[in-house]
ROKE-948949 format. One record per residue (C-alpha): x, y, z; residue number from 1. Coordinates in Angstrom, 1 decimal. Example, Ala and Ser with C-alpha at 12.3 -4.5 7.8 and 13.67 -1.06 7.14 Angstrom:
REM residues 2
<atom <12.3 -4.5 7.8> 1>
<atom <13.7 -1.1 7.1> 2>
END
This chain:
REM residues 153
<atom <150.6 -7.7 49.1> 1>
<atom <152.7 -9.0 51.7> 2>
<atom <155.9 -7.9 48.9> 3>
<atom <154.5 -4.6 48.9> 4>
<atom <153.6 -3.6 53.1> 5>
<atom <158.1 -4.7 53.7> 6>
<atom <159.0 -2.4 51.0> 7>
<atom <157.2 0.5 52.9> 8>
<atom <158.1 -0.6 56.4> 9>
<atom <162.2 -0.6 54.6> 10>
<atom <160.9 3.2 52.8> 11>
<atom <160.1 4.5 56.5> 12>
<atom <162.8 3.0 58.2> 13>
<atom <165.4 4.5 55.8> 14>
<atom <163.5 7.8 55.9> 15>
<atom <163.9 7.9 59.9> 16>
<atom <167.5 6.7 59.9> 17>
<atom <168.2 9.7 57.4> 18>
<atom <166.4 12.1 59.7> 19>
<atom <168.2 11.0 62.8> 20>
<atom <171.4 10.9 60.9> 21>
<atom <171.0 14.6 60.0> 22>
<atom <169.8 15.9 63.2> 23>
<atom <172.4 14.8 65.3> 24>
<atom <174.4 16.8 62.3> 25>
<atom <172.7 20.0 63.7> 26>
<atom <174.0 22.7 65.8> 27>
<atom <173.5 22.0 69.5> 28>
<atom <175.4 20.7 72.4> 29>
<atom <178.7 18.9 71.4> 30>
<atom <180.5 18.8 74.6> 31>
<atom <182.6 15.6 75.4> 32>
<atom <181.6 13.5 78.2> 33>
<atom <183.7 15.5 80.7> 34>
<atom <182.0 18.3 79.6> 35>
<atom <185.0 20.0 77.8> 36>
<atom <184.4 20.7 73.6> 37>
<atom <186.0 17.8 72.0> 38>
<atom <189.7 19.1 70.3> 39>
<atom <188.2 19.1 67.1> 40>
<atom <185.8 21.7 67.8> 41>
<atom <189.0 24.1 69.5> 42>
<atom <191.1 23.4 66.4> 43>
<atom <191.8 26.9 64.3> 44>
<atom <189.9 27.6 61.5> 45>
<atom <191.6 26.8 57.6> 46>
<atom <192.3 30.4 56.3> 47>
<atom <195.1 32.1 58.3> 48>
<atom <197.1 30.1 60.5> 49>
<atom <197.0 31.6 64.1> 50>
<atom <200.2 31.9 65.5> 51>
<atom <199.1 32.8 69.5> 52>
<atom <196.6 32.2 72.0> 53>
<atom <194.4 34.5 73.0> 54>
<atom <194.8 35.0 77.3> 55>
<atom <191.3 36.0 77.7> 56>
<atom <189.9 33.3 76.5> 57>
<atom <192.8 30.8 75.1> 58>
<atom <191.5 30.4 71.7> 59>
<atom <193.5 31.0 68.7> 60>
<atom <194.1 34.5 67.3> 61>
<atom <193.8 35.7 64.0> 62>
<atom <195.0 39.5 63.2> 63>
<atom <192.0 41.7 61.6> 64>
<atom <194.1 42.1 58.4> 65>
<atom <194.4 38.5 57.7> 66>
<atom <191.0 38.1 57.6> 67>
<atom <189.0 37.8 54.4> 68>
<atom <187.6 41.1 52.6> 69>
<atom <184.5 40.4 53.7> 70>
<atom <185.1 39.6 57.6> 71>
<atom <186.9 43.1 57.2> 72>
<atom <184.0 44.9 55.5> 73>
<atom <181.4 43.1 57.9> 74>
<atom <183.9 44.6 60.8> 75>
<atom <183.1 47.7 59.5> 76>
<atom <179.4 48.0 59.1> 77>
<atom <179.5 46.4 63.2> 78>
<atom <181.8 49.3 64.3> 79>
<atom <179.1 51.6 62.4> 80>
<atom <176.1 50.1 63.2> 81>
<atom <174.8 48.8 60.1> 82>
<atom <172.9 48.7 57.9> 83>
<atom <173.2 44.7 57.7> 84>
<atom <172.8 43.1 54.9> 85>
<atom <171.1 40.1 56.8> 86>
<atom <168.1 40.4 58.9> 87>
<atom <169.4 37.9 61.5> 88>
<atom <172.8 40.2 61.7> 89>
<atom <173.0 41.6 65.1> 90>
<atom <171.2 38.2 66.8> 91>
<atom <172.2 36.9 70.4> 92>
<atom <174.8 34.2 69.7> 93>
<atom <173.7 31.3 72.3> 94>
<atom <177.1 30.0 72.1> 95>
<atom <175.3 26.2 72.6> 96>
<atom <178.7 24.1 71.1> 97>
<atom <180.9 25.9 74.1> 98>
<atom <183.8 26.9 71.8> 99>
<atom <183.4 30.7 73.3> 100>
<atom <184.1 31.4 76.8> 101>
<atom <180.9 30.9 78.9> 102>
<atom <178.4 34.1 79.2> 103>
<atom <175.4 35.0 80.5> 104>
<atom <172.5 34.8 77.6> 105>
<atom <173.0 37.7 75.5> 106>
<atom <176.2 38.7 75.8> 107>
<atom <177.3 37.7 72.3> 108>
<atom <176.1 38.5 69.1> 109>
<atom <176.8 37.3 65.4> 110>
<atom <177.3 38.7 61.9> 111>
<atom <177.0 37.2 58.9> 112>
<atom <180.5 36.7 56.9> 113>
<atom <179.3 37.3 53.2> 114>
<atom <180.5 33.6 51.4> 115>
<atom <181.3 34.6 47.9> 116>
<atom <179.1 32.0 45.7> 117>
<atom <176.9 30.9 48.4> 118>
<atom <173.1 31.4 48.0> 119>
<atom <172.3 31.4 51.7> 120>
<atom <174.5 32.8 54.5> 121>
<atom <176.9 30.3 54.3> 122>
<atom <179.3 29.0 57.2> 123>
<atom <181.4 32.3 58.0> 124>
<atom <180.4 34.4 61.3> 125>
<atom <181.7 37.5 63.3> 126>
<atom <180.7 37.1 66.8> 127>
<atom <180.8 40.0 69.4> 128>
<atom <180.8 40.3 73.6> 129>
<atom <179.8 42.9 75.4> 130>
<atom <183.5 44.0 76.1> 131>
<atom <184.4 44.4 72.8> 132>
<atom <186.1 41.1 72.0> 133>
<atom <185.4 39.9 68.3> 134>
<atom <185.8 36.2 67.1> 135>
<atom <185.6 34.7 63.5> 136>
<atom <184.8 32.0 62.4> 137>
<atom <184.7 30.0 59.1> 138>
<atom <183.4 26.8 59.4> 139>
<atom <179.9 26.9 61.2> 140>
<atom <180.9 27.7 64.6> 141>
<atom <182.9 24.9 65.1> 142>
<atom <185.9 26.7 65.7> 143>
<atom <186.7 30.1 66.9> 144>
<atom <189.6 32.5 66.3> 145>
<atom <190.0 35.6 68.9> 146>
<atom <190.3 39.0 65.8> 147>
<atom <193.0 40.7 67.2> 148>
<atom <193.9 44.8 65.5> 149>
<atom <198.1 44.6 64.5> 150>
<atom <198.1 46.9 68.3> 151>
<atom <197.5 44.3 70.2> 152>
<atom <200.3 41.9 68.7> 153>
END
């Protein structure tokens, strides 16, 4: 009996040390101490290696035609106004990890970045400010580049 009551008290601890373990995991505030991002979350995304800064907001740049097919064709349905093909397209981006230059609520939105082979929307976003800037991303909001057109280089 007594065998049986430390096997569950082990079963629940291990449960609850899994679900801590994957909710700090989550999305939510992963500022430093200082309250500055930690590098890692400033680092450029893996696809197309940025080869400027961005002055308006000093994050990496990545020119629209070196980004995937699909960032390019969810460009296009933004600049038309839809139809999306996810109902959460168009949602206010809350910015909570701080990798974006700090808005007012609302100012950003995000698009899903079809994932070729994912089942769910997968990791890649389009993000959007109220004065036009666009940022991609491909690994979960971790890191941001600033989409700049071939003009603008």
């Amino acid at each position: 009996m007594i065998h049986r009551f430390a096997r569950l008290g082990l079963a629940l601890l291990a449960g609850l040390s899994l679900l801590l373990t994957g909710l700090t995991g989550c999305s939510g505030d992963r500022t430093a101490p200082g309250g500055d991002a930690p590098p890692s979350f400033r680092t450029a995304a893996s696809t197309a290696a940025p080869t400027r800064t961005a002055p308006s907001s000093g994050l990496p740049t990545v020119r629209e035609a070196e980004l995937p097919r699909e960032a390019r064709q969810t460009l296009v349905l933004i600049r038309s106004g839809g139809p999306f093909p996810y109902a959460k397209d168009g949602a206010v981006f809350s910015n909570f990890e701080r990798v974006l230059p700090q808005r007012k609520r609302g100012y950003y939105h995000e698009y899903t970045v079809r994932t070729p082979g994912e089942r769910d929307r997968g990791a890649r976003r389009i993000v959007t400010g109220q004065r036009g800037e666009t940022y991609y991303t491909d690994d979960h909001y971790q890191s941001f580049r600033e989409v700049v057109s071939d003009e603008d280089r």
